[in-house]
C-alpha positions in Angstrom: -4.9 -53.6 -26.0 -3.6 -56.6 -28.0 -4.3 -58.9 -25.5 -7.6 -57.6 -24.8 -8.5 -58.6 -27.9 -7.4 -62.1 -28.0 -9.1 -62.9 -25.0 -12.5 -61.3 -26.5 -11.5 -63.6 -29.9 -10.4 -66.5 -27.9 -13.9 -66.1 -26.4 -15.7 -66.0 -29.0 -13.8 -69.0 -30.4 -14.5 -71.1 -27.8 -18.8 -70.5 -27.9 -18.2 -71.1 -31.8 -16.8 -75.0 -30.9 -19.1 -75.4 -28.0 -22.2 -74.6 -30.5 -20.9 -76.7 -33.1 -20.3 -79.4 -31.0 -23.5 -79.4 -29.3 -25.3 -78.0 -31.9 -27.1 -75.2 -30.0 -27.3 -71.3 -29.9 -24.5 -70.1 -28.8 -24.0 -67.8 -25.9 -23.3 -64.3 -26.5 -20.1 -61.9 -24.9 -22.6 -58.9 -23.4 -19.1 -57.1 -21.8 -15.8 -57.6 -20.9 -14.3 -55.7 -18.0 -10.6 -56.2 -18.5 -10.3 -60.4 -18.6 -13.8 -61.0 -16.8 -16.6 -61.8 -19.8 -20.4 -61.2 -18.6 -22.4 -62.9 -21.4 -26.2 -62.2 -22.5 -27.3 -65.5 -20.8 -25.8 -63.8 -17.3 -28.3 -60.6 -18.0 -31.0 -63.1 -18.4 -30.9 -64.5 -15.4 -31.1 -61.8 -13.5 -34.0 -60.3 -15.5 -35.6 -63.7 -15.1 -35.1 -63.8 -11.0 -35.9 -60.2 -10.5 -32.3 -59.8 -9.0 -32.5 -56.1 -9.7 -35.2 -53.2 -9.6 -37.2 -52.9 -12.6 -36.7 -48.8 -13.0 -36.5 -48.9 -16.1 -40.1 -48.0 -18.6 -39.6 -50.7 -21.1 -37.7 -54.6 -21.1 -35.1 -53.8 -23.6 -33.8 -50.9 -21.5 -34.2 -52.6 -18.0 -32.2 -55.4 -19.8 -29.4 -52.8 -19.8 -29.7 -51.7 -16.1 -29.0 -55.1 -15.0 -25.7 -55.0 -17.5 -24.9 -52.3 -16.0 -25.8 -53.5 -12.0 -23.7 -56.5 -13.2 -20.6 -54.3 -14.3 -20.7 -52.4 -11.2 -21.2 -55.1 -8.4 -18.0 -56.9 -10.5 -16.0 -53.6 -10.1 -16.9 -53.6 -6.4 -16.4 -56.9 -5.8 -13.0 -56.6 -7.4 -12.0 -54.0 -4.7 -13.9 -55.6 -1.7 -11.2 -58.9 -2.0 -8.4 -56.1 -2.4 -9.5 -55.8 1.3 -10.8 -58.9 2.3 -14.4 -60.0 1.6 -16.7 -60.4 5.1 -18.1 -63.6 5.5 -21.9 -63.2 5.5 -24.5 -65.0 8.0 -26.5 -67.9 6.7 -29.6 -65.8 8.1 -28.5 -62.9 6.3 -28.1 -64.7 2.9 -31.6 -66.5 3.6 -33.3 -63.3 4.6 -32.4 -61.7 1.3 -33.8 -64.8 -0.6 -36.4 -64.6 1.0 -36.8 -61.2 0.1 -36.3 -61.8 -3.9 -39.0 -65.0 -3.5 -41.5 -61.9 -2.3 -40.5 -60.4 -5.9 -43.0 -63.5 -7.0 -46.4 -63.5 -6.8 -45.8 -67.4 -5.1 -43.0 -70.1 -4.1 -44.2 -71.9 -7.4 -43.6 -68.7 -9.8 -40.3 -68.1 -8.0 -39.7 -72.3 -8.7 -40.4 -71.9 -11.7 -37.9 -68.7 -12.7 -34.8 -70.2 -11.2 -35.4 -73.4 -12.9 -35.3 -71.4 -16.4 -32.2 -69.8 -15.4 -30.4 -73.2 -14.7 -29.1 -72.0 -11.6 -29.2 -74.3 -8.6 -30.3 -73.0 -5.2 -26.1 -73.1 -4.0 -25.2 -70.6 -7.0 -28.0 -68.4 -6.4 -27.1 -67.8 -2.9 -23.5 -67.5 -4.1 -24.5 -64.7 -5.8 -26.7 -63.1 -3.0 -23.5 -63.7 -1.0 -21.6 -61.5 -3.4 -23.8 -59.3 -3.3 -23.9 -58.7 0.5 -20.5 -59.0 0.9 -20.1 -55.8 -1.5 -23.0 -54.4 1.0 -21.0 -54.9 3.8 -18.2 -53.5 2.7 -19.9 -50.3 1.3 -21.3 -49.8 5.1 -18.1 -50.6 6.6 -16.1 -48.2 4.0 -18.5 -45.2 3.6 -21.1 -44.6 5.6 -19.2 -43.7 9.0 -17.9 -41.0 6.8 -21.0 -39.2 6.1 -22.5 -37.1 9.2 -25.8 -35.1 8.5 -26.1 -31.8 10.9 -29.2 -30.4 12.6 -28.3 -27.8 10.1 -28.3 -29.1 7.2 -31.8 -31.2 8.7 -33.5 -27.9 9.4 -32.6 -26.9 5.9 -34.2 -29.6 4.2 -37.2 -29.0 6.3 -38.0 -25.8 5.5 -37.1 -26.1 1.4 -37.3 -29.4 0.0 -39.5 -31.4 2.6 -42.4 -28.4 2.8 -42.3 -27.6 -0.9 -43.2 -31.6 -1.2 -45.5 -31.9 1.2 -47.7 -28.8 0.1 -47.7 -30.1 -3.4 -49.0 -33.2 -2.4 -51.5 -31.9 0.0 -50.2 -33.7 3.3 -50.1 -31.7 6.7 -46.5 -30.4 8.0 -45.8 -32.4 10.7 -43.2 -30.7 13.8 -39.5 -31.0 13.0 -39.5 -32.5 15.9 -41.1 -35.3 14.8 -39.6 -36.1 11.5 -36.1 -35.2 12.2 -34.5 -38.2 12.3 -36.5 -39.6 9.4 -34.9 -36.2 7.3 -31.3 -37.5 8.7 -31.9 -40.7 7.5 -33.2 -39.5 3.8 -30.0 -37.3 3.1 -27.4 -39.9 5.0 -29.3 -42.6 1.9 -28.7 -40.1 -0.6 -25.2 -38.7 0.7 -24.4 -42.7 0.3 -25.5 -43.4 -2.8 -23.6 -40.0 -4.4 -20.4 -42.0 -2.9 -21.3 -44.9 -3.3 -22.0 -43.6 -7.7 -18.2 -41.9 -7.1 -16.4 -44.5 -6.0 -18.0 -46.9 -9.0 -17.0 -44.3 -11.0 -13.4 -44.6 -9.9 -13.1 -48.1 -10.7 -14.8 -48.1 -14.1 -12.6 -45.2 -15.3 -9.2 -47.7 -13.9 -10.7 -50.2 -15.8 -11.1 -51.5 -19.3 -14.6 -51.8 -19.8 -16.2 -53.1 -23.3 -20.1 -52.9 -23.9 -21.4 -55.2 -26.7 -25.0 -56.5 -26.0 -27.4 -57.0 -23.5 -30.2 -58.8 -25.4 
């Protein structure tokens, strides 16, 4: 505990001499997950590139999701190089960028974003990189462990897939016909519940401080 706080006032020491030196506002801790600092200029970034969904119904609290996407991807990424992180395709990292660029209503507005984030083209796709690796891992580690039966298919057919259909007025296709889209809805969501657990896991072995995301 002592030496969690050092490092947090240590921190904070440093931005002090780097703003009076410079003379310019200084960056701000937003967490600290045992000696790794996220700082408030980190969260902007990503706000500013669209790195994450927007879910959330106003700024201020979609400002927190990404703290939170940030803690969790560094928790995960902690235990993918416990492992060994894979190394990703070139064509996979430039498929996802191109992906975020589509976040953009043009190439110019995209531009424009990552040059008020400071980030140069080679950090950004270090970051996508991360990010698949973490991916990667997640699909090598957890999905062959989830199996959907015809059962379980059939069940969601008749309950949850009818009741939402009727209330929205659609026909009810055959089972038949939308059986393995059903198997590949409740495999998604069987993932994510693991996927939730296992960040779950880590946080709870880790020490994780939360002190501003704006």
């Amino acid at each position: 505990m002592r030496k969690h706080f050092l490092l947090i006032i240590f921190a904070l020491f440093v931005t002090g001499l780097a703003t009076a030196a410079h003379a310019v506002t200084a960056d701000r801790i937003a967490a600290v997950i045992d000696r790794q600092v996220l700082t408030v200029s980190e969260i902007t970034q990503m706000v500013e590139l669209r790195f994450f969904p927007h879910l959330a119904s106003t700024d201020d609290a979609h400002r927190r999701e990404v703290l939170d996407a940030l803690i969790a991807q560094a928790l995960r990424f902690r235990d993918v190089e416990r492992f060994g992180a894979q190394d990703i395709p070139k064509d996979s990292i430039e498929a996802r960028l191109i992906d975020i660029r589509k976040r953009f209503p043009s190439d110019a507005e995209f531009n424009t974003a990552l040059a008020r984030t400071e980030l140069t083209p080679d950090e950004l796709q270090a970051l996508v990189k991360r990010q698949l690796q973490v991916e990667a891992y997640i699909q090598e580690r957890f999905a062959p462990l989830i199996y959907i039966s015809n059962d379980e298919v059939e069940a969601y057919y008749r309950d949850t897939w009818t009741t939402q259909r009727k209330e929205r007025g659609l026909a009810m296709p055959p089972l038949d016909q939308v059986r393995e889209e059903i198997r590949t809805l409740l495999k998604s969501t069987r993932l994510q519940g693991e996927i939730d657990k296992w960040t779950s896991q880590l946080r709870e072995r880790a020490n994780v401080d939360v002190y501003a995301w704006r």
